[in-house]
C-alpha positions as CSV (number, residue, x, y, z in Angstrom):
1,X,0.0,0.0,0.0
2,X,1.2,3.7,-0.9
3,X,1.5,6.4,1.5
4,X,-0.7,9.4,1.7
5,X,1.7,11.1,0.1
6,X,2.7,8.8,-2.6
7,X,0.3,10.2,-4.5
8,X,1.4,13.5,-6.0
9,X,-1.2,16.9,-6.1
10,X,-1.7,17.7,-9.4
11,X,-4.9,18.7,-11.7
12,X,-7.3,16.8,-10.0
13,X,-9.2,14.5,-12.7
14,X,-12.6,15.4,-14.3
15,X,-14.8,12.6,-14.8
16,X,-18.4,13.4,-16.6
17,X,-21.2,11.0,-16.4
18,X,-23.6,11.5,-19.8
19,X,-26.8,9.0,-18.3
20,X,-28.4,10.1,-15.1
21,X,-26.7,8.0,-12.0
22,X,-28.7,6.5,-9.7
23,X,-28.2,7.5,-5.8
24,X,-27.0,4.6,-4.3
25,X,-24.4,3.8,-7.0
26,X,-23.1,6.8,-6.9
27,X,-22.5,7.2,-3.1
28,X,-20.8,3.6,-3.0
29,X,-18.3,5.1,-6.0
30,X,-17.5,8.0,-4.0
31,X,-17.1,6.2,-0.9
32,X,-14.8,3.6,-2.7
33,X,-13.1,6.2,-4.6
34,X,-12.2,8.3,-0.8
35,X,-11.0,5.5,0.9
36,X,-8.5,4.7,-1.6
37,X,-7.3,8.7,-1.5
38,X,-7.6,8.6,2.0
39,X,-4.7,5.6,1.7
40,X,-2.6,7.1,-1.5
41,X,-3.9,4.7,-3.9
42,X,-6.3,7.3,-5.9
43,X,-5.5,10.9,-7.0
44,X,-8.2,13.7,-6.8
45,X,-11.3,14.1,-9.1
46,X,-14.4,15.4,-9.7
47,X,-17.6,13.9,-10.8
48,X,-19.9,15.5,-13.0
49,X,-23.5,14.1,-13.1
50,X,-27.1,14.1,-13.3
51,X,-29.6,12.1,-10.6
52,X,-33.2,10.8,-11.3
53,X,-35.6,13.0,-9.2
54,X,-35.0,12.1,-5.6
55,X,-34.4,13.7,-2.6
56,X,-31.6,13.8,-0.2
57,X,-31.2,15.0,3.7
58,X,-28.6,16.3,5.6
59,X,-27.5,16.0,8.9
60,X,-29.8,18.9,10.0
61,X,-32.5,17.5,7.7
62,X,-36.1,18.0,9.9
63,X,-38.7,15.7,9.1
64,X,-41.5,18.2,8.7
65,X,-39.5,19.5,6.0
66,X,-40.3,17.0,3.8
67,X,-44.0,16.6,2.1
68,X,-43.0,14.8,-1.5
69,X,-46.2,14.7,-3.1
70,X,-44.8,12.6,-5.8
71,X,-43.6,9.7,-3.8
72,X,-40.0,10.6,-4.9
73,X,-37.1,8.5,-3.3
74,X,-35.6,9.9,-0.2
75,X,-32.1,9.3,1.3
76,X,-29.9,10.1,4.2
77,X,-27.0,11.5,2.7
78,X,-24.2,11.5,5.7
79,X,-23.3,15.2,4.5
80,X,-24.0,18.8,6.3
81,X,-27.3,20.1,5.4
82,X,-30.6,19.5,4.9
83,X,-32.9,18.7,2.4
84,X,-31.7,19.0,-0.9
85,X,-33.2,17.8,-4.2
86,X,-31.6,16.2,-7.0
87,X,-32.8,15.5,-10.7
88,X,-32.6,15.9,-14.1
89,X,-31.4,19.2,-15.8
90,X,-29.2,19.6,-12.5
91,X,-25.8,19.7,-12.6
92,X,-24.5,17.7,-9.5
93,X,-20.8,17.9,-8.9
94,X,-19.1,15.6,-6.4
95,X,-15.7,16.8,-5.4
96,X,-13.2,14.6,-4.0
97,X,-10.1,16.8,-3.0
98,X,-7.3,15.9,-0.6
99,X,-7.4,18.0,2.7
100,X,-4.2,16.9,3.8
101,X,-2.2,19.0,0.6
102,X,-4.9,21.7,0.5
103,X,-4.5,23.0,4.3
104,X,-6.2,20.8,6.3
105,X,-9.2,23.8,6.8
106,X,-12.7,23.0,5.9
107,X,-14.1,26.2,6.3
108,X,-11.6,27.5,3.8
109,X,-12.6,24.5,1.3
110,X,-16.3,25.5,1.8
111,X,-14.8,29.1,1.0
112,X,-13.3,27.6,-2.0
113,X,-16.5,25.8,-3.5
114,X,-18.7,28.7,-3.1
115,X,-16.4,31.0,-5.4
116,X,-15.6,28.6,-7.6
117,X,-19.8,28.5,-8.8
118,X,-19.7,31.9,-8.8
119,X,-16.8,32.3,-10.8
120,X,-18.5,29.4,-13.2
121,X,-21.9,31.1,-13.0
122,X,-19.8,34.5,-13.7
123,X,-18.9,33.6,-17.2
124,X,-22.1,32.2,-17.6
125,X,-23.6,35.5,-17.5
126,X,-25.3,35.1,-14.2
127,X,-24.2,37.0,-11.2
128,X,-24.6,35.1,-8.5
129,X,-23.1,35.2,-4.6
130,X,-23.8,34.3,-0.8
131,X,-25.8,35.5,2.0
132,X,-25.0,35.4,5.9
133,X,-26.5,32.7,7.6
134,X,-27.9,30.7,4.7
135,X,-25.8,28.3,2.3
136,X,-25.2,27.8,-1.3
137,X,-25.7,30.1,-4.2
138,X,-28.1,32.8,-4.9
139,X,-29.5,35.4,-7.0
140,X,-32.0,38.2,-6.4
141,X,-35.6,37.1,-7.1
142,X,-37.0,39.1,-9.8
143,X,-40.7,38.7,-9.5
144,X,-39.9,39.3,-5.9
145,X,-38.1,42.5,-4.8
146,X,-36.3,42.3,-1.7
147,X,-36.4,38.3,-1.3
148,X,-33.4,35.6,-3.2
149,X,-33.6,32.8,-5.1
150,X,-31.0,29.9,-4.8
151,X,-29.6,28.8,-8.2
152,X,-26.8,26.3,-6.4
153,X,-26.9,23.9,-3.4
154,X,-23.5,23.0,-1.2
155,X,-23.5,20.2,0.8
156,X,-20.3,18.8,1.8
157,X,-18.5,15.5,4.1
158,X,-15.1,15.4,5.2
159,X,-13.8,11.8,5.9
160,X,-9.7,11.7,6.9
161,X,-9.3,14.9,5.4
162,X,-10.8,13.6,1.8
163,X,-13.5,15.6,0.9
164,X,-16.7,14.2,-0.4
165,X,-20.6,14.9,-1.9
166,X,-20.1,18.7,-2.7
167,X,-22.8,21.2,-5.0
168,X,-25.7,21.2,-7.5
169,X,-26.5,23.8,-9.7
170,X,-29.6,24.2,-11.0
171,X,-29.2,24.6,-15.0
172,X,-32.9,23.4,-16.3
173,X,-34.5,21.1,-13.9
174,X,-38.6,21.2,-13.1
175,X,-38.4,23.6,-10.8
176,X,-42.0,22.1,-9.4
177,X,-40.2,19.5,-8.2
178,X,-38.1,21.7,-5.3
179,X,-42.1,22.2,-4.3
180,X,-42.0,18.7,-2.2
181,X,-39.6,19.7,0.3
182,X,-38.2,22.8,2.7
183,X,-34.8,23.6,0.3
184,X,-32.2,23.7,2.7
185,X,-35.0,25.1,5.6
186,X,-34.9,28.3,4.0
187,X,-38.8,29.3,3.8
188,X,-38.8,32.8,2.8
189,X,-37.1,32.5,-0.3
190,X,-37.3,30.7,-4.0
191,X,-35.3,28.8,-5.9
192,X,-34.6,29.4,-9.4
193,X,-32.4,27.7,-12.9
194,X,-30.1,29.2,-15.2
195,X,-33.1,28.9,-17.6
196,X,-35.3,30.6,-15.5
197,X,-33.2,33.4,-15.2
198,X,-33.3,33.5,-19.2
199,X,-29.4,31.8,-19.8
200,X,-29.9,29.0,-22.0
201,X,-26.9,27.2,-21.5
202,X,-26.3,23.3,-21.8
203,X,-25.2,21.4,-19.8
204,X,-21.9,21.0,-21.7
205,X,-21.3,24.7,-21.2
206,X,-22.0,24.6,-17.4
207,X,-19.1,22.2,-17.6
208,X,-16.7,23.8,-19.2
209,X,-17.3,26.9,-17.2
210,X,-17.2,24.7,-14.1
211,X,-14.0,23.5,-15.5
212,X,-12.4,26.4,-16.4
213,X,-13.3,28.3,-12.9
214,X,-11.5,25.5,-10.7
215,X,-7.8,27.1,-10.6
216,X,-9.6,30.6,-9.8
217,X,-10.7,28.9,-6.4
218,X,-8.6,26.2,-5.6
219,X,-5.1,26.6,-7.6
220,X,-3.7,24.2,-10.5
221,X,-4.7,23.2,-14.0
């Protein structure tokens, strides 16, 4: 078995998933894919993919914060948060970086994730940023004056300093379907798409915005 450190930093690699991935699968891919970082035998990478329509809760998830109308799947997803959705026309990105050559500081990698969307949504043509006390991406609600609308959920695990799960952006999903649950326990305010917000964009240019915008947040190629 390699070291920790056997296992140079370097670009971390991209993979991108063209079918939706179902749940399960894709949390016993991460978990596989960590524990062999966590012992040297893996480099980083990210994981670019869609879900079928499902939703997931955090650790803070409250059950009265869930009303799926449309018998969607539910899962406990082992990461901070609450209750997110996932489906298709989402852009989920699971990032698997390595702590332990990145500075060992979670707050700072949570830092790192939310500039990196807005930098992506940026040269998307959406401006985009956070808000005190509430987490993930937003935008200011047009029909609504005064009141947000979160374009982009975080939600991330830490297991031996490999980082885990990590965003979704909403590029075209069925925004109806966020109507079955308490988005991250924020009440007072919307959620929105790309779409919505008139930027037609496909999902292979959300990627190669998301690709290009990495170094500005976390360094490398």
């Amino acid at each position: 078995m390699l070291s920790p450190s056997a296992i140079a930093l370097g670009p971390p690699s991209w993979q991108v998933s063209d079918a939706p991935v179902a749940y399960p699968e894709a949390m016993a891919e991460m978990e596989r894919h960590v524990a062999a970082m966590a012992a040297g035998e893996a480099g980083e990478r990210i994981w670019l993919l869609e879900h079928p329509p499902l939703f997931t809760a955090g650790t803070s998830a409250r059950a009265e914060d869930l009303f799926n109308p449309r018998g969607f799947p539910t899962y406990r997803a082992g990461r901070g948060g609450q209750w997110t959705y996932h489906g298709p026309g989402q852009r989920v990105g699971y990032v698997m970086l390595d702590l332990r050559q990145r500075g060992q500081d979670i707050r700072a990698y949570v830092h790192g994730l939310e500039a990196w969307l807005v930098a992506a949504l940026d040269r998307l043509g959406i401006r985009a940023g956070t808000r005190e006390g509430r987490v993930g991406l937003w935008v200011a609600d047009r029909r609504q004056p005064g009141r947000d609308a979160k374009i982009g959920a975080i939600g991330v695990r830490v297991t031996r300093w490999i980082t885990w799960h990590g965003f979704a952006l909403n590029v075209d999903p069925d925004l109806d379907h966020f109507d079955g649950i308490v988005p991250c326990g924020v009440r007072e305010h919307g959620v929105t798409s790309l779409w919505n917000e008139g930027i037609a964009a496909s999902m292979e240019e959300v990627d190669s915005a998301l690709m290009a915008s990495f170094a500005e947040a976390f360094g490398g190629a």
